[in-house]
N, CA, C and O atoms as CSV, one atom per row, in Angstrom:
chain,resi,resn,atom,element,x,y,z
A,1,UNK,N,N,-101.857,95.611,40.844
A,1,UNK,CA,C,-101.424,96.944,41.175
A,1,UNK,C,C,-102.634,97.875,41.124
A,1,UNK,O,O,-103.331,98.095,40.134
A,2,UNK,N,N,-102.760,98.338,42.237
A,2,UNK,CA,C,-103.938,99.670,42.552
A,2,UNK,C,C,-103.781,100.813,41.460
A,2,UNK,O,O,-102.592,100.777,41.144
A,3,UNK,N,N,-104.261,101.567,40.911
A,3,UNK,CA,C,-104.437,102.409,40.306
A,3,UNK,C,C,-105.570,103.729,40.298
A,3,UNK,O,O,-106.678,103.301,40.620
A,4,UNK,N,N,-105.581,105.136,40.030
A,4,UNK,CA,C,-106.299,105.734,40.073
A,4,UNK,C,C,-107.258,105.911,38.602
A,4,UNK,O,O,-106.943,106.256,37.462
A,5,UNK,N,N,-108.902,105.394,39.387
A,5,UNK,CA,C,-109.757,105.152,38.241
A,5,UNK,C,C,-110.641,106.151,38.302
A,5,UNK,O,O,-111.425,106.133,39.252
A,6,UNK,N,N,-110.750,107.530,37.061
A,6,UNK,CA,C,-111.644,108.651,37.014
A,6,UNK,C,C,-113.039,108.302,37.113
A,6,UNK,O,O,-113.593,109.231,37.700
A,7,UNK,N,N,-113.892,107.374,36.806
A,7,UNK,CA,C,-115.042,106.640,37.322
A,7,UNK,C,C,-115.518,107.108,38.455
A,7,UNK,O,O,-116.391,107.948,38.672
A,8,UNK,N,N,-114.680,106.315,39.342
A,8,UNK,CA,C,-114.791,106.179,40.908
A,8,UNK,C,C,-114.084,107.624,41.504
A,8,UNK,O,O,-114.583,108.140,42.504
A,9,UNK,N,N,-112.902,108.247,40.841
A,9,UNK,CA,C,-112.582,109.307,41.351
A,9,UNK,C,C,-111.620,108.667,42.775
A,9,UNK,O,O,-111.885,109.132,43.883
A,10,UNK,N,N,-111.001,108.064,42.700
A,10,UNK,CA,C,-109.726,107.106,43.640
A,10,UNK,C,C,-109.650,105.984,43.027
A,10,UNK,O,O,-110.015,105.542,41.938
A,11,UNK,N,N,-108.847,105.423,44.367
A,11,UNK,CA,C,-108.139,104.082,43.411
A,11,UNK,C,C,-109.698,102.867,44.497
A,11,UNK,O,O,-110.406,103.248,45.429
A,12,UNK,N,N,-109.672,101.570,43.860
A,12,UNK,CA,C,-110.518,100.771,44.059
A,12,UNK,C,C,-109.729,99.538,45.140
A,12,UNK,O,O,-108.691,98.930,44.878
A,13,UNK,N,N,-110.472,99.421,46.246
A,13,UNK,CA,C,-109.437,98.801,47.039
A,13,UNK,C,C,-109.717,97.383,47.423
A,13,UNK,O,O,-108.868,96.552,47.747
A,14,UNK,N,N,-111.420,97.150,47.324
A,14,UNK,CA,C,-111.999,96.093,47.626
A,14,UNK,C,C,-113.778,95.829,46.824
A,14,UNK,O,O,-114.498,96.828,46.840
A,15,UNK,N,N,-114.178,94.942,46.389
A,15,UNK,CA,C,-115.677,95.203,45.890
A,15,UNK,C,C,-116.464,93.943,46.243
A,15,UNK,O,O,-115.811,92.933,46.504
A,16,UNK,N,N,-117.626,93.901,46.274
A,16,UNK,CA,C,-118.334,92.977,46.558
A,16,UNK,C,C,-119.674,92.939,45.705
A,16,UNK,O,O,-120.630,93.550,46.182
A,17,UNK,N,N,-119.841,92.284,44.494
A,17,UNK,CA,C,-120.731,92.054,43.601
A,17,UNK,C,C,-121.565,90.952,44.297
A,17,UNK,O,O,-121.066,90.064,44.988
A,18,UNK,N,N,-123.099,91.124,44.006
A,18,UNK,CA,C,-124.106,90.556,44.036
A,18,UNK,C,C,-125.284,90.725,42.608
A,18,UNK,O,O,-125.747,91.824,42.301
A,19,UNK,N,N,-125.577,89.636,41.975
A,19,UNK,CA,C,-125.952,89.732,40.595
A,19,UNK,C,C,-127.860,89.594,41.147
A,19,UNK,O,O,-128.353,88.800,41.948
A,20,UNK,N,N,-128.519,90.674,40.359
A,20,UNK,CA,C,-129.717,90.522,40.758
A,20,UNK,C,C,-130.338,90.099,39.716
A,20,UNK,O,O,-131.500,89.987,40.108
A,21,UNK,N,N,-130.292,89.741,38.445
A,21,UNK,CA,C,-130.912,89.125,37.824
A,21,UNK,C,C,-130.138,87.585,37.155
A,21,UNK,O,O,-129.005,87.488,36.683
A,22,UNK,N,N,-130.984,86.703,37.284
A,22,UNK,CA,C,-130.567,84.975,36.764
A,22,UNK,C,C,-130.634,85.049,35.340
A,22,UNK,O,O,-130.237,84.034,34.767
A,23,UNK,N,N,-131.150,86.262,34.410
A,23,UNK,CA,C,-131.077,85.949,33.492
A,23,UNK,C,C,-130.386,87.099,32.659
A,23,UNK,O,O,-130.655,88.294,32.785
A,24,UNK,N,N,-129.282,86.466,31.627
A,24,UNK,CA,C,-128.434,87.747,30.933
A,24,UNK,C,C,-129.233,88.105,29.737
A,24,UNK,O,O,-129.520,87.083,29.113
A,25,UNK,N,N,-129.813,89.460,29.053
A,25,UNK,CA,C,-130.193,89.739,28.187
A,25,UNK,C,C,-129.315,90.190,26.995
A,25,UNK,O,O,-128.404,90.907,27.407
A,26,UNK,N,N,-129.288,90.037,25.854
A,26,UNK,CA,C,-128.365,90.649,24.461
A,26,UNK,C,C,-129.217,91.854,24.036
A,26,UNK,O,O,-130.429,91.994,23.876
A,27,UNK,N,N,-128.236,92.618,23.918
A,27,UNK,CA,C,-128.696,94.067,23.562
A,27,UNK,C,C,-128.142,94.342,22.195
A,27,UNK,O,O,-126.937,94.190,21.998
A,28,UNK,N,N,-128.819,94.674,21.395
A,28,UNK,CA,C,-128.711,94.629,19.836
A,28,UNK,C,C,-127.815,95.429,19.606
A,28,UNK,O,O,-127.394,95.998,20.614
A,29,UNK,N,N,-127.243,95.764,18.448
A,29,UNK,CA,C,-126.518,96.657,18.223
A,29,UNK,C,C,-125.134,96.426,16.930
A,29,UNK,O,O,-125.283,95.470,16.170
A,30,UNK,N,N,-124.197,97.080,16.798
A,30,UNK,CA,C,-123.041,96.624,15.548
A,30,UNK,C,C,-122.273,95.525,16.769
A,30,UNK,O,O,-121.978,94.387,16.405
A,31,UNK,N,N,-121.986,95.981,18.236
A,31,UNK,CA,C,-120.986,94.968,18.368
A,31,UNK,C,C,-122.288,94.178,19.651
A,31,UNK,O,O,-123.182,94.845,20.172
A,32,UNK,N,N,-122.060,92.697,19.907
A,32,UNK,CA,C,-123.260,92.502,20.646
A,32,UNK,C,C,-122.608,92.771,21.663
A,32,UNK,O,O,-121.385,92.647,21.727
A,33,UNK,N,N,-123.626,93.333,22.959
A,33,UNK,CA,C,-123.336,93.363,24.627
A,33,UNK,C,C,-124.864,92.480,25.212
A,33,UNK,O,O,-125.997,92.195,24.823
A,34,UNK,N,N,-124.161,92.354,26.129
A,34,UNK,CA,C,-125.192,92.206,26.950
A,34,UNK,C,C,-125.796,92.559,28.521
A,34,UNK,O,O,-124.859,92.581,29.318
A,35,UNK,N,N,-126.882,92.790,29.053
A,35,UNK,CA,C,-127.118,93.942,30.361
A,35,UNK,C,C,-127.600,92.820,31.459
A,35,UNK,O,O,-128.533,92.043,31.257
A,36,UNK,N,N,-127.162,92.845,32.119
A,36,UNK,CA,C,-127.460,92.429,33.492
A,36,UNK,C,C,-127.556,93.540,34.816
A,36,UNK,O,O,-127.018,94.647,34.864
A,37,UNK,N,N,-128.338,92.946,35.777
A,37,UNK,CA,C,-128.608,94.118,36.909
A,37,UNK,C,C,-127.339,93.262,38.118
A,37,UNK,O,O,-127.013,92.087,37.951
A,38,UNK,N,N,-126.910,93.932,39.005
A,38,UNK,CA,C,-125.808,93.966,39.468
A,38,UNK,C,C,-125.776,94.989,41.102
A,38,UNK,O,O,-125.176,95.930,40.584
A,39,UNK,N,N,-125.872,95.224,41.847
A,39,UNK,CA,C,-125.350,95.803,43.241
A,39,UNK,C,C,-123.925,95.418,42.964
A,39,UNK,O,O,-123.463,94.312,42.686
A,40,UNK,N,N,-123.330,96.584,43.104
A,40,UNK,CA,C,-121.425,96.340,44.170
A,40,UNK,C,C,-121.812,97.289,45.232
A,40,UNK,O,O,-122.699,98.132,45.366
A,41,UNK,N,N,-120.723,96.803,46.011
A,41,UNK,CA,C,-120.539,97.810,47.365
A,41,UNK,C,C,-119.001,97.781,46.671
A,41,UNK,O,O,-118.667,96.949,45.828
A,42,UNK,N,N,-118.165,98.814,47.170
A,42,UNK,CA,C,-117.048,99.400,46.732
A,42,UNK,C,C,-116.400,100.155,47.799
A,42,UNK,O,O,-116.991,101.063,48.385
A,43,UNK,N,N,-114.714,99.665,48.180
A,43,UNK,CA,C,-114.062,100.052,49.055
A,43,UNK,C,C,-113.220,100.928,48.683
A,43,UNK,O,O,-112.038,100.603,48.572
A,44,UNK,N,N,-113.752,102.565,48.337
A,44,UNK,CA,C,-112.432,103.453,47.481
A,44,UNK,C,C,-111.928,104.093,48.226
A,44,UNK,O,O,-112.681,104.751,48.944
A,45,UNK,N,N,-110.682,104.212,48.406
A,45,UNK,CA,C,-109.818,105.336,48.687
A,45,UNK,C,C,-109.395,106.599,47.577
A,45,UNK,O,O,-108.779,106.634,46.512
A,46,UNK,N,N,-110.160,107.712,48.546
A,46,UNK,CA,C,-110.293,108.598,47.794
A,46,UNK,C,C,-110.114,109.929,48.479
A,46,UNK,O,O,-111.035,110.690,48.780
A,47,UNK,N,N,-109.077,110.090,48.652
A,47,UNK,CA,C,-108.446,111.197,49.433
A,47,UNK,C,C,-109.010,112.727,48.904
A,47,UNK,O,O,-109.222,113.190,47.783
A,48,UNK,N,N,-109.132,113.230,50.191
A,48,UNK,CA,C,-109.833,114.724,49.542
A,48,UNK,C,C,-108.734,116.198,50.213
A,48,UNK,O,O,-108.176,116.207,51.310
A,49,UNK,N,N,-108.708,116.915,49.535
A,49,UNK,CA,C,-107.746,118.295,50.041
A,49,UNK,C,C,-108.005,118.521,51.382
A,49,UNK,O,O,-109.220,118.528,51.583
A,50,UNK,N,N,-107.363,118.705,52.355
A,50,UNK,CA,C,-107.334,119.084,53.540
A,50,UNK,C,C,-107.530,117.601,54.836
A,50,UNK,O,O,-107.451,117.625,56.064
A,51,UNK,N,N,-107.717,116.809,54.174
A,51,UNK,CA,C,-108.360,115.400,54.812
A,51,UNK,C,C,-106.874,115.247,55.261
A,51,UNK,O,O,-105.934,115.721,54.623
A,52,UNK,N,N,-106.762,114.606,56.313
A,52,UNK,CA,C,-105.685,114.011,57.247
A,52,UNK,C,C,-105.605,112.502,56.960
A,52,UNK,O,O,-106.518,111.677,56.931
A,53,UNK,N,N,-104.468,112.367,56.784
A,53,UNK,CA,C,-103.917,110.346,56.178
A,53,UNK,C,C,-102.726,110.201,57.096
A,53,UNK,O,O,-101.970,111.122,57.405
A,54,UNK,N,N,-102.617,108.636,57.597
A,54,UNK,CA,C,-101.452,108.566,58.022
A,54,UNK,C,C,-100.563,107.910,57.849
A,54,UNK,O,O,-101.108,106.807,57.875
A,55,UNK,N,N,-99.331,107.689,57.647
A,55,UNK,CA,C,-98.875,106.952,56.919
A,55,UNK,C,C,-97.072,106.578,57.630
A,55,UNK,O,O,-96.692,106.649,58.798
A,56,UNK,N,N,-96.567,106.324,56.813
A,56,UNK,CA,C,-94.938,105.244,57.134
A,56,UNK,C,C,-93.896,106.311,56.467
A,56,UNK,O,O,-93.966,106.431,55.243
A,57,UNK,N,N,-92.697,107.288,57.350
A,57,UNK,CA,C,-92.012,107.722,56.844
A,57,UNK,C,C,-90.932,106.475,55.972
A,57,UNK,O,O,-90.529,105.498,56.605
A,58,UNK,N,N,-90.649,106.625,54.851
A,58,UNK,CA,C,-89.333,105.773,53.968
A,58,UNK,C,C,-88.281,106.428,53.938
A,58,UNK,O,O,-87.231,105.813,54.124
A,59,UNK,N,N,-88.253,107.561,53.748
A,59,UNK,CA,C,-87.228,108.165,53.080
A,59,UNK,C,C,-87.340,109.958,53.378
A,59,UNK,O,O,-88.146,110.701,52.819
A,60,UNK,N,N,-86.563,110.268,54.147
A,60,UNK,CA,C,-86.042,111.653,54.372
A,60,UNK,C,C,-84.845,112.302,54.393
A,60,UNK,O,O,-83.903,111.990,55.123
A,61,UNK,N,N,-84.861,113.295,53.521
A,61,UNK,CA,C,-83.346,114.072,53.099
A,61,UNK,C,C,-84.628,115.565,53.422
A,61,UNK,O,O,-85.780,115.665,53.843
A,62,UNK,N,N,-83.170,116.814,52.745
A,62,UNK,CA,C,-83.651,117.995,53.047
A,62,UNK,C,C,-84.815,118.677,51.969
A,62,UNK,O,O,-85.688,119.521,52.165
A,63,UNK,N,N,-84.473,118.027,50.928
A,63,UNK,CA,C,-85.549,118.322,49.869
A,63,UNK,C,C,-86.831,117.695,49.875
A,63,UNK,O,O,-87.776,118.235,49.300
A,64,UNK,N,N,-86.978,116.374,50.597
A,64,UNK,CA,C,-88.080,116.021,50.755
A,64,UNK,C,C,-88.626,115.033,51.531
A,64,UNK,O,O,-87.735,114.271,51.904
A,65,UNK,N,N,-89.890,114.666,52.000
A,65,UNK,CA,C,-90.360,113.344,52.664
A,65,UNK,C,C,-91.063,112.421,51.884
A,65,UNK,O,O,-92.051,112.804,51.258
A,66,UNK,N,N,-90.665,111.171,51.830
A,66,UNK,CA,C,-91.141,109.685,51.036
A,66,UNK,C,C,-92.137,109.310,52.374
A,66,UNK,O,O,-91.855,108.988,53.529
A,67,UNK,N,N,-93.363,109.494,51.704
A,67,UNK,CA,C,-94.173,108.325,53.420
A,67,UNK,C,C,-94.535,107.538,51.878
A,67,UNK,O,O,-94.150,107.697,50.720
A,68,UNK,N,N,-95.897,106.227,52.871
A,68,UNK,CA,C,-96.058,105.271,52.406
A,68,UNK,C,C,-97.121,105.640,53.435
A,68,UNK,O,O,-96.976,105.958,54.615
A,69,UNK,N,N,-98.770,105.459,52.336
A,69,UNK,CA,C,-100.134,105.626,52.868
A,69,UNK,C,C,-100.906,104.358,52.879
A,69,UNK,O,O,-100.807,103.849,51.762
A,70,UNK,N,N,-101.609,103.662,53.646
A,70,UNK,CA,C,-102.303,102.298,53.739
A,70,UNK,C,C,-101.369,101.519,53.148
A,70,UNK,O,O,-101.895,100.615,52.500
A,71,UNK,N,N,-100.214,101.517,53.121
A,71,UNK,CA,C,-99.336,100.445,53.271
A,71,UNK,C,C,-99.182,100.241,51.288
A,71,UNK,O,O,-98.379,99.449,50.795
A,72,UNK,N,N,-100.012,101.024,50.542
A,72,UNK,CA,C,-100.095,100.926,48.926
A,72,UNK,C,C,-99.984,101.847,48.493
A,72,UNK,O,O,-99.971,101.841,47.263
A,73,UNK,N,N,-99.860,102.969,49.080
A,73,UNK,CA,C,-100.087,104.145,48.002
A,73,UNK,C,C,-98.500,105.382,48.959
A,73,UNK,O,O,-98.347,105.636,50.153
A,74,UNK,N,N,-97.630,105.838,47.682
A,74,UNK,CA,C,-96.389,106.687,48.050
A,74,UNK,C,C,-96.617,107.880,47.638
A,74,UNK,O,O,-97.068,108.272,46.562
A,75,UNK,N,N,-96.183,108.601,48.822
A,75,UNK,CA,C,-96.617,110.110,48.163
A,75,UNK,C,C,-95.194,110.904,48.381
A,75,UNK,O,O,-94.184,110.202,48.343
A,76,UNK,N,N,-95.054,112.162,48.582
A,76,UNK,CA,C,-93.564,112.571,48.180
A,76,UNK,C,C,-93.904,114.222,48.674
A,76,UNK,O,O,-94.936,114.843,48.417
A,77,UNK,N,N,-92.824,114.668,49.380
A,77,UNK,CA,C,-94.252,116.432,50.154
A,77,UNK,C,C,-92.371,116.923,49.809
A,77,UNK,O,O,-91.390,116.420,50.357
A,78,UNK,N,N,-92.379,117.879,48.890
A,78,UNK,CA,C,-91.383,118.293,48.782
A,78,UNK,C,C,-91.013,119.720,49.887
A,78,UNK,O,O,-91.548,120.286,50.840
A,79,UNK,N,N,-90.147,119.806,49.316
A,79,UNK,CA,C,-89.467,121.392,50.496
A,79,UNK,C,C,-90.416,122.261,50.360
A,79,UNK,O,O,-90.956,122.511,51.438
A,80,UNK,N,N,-90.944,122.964,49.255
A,80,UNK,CA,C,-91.950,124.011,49.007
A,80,UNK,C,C,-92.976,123.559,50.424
A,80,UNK,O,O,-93.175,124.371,51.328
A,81,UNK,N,N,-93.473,122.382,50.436
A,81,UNK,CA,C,-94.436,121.973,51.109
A,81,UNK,C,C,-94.342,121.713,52.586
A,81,UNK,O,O,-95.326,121.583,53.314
A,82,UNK,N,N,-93.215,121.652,52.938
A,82,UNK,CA,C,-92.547,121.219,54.214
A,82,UNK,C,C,-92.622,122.744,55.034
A,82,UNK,O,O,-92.067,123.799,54.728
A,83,UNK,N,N,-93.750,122.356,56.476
A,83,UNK,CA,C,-93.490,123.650,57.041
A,83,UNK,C,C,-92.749,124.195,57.741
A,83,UNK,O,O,-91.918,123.397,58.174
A,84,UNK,N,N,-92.565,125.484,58.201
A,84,UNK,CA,C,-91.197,125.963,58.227
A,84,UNK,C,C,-90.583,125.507,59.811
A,84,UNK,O,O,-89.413,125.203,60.039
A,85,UNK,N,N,-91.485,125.543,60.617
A,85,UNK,CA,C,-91.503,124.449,62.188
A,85,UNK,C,C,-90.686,123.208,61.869
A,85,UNK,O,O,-89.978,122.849,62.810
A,86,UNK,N,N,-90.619,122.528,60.864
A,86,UNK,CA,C,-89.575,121.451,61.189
A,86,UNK,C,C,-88.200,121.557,59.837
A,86,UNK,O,O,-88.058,121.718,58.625
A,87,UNK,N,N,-87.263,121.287,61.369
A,87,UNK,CA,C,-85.756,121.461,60.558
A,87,UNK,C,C,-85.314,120.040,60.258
A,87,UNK,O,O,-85.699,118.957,60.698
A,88,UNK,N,N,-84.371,120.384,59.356
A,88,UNK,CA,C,-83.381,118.775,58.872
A,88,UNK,C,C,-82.671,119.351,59.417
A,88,UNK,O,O,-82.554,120.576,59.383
A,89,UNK,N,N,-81.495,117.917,60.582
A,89,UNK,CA,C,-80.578,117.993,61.045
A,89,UNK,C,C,-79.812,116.841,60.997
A,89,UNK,O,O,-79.977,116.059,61.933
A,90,UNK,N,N,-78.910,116.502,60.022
A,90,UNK,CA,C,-77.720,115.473,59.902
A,90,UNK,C,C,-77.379,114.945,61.564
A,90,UNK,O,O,-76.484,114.128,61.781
């Protein structure tokens, strides 16, 4: 399950690690770690205010619209948000 990670600032959708060093070093300390060098490339979805998405209506009544964005992510645009150009009609 996708999730939104403050890190990255969106959710993480795909990654591709490549390790640049063959050898792992131990880094001292109370608990041991250890540092390796590393490249990812990183596929985030990370939606920004005003940015245009498109997505799958689910579910519409008068209080609100259910879409479904890249097929993973549900969002919900209530009445406040709904502009005044489109009517509900039973």
């Amino acid at each position: 399950m996708e999730k939104f990670i403050e890190t990255f600032d969106g959710v993480l959708l795909a990654y591709d690690v490549n390790v640049l060093d063959k050898q792992v070093k131990i880094l001292s300390g109370v608990h041991p770690y250890f540092g390796l060098r590393l490249k990812a490339n990183l596929l985030l979805f990370s939606p920004k205010p005003d940015m245009l998405l498109e997505g799958k209506v689910v579910n519409l009544s008068q209080e609100s619209i259910h879409v479904t964005v890249i097929d993973f992510s549900s969002a919900i645009i209530t009445a406040e948000n709904i502009r005044g150009e489109f009517k509900y009609r039973t």
